[in-house]
C-alpha positions in Angstrom: 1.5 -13.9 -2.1 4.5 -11.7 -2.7 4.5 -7.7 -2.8 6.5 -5.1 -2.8 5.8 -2.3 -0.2 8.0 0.5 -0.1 10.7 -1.3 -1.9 10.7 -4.3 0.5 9.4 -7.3 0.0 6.3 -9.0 2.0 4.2 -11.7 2.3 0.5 -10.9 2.8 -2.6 -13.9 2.3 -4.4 -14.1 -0.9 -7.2 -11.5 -1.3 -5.0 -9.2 0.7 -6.0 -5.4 0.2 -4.4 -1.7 0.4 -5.6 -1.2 3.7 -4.0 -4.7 4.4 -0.7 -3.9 3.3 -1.1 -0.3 4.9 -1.3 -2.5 7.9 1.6 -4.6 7.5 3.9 -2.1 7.9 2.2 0.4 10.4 1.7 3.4 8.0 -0.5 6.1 10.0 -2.7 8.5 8.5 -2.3 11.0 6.5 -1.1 9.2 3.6 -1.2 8.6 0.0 -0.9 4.9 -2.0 0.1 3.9 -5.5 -0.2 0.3 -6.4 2.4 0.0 -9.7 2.5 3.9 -10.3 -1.4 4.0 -10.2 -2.8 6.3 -7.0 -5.3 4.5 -5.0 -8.0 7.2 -3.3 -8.5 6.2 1.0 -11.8 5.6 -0.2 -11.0 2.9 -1.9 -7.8 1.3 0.5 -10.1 -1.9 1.7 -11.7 -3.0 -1.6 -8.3 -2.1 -4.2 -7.3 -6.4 -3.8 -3.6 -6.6 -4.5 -2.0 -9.1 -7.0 1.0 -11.3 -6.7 4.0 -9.3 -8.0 2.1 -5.8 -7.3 4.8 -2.8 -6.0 2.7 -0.6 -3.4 4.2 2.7 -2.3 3.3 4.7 0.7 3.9 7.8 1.2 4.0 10.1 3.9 3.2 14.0 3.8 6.5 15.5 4.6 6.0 19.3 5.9 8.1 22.1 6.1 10.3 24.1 3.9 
């Protein structure tokens, strides 16, 4: 299936979860995730299943000032 992850597009298999698409692009903790505007908690990053079409963003902390 197709979704969007960080405004790329990427293939991941059916069933494929947060923490799967966490994966796929190497994102290292800490970090926050919103699957189509909706935040996911880390608790939840290997049961939220992802749907064909979904948009996942990752985001980073950024410090300083």
């Amino acid at each position: 299936m197709q979704v969007t992850i960080n405004q790329a597009t990427h293939d991941l298999p059916a069933g494929a979860s947060v923490a799967d698409a966490i994966a796929r692009i190497g994102a290292k903790p800490p970090l926050a995730v919103a699957v189509n505007t909706a935040f996911v908690p880390h608790t939840r990053y290997a049961l939220h299943a992802l749907q064909e079409g979904d948009r996942v963003e990752i985001i980073a902390p950024v410090t300083g000032g």
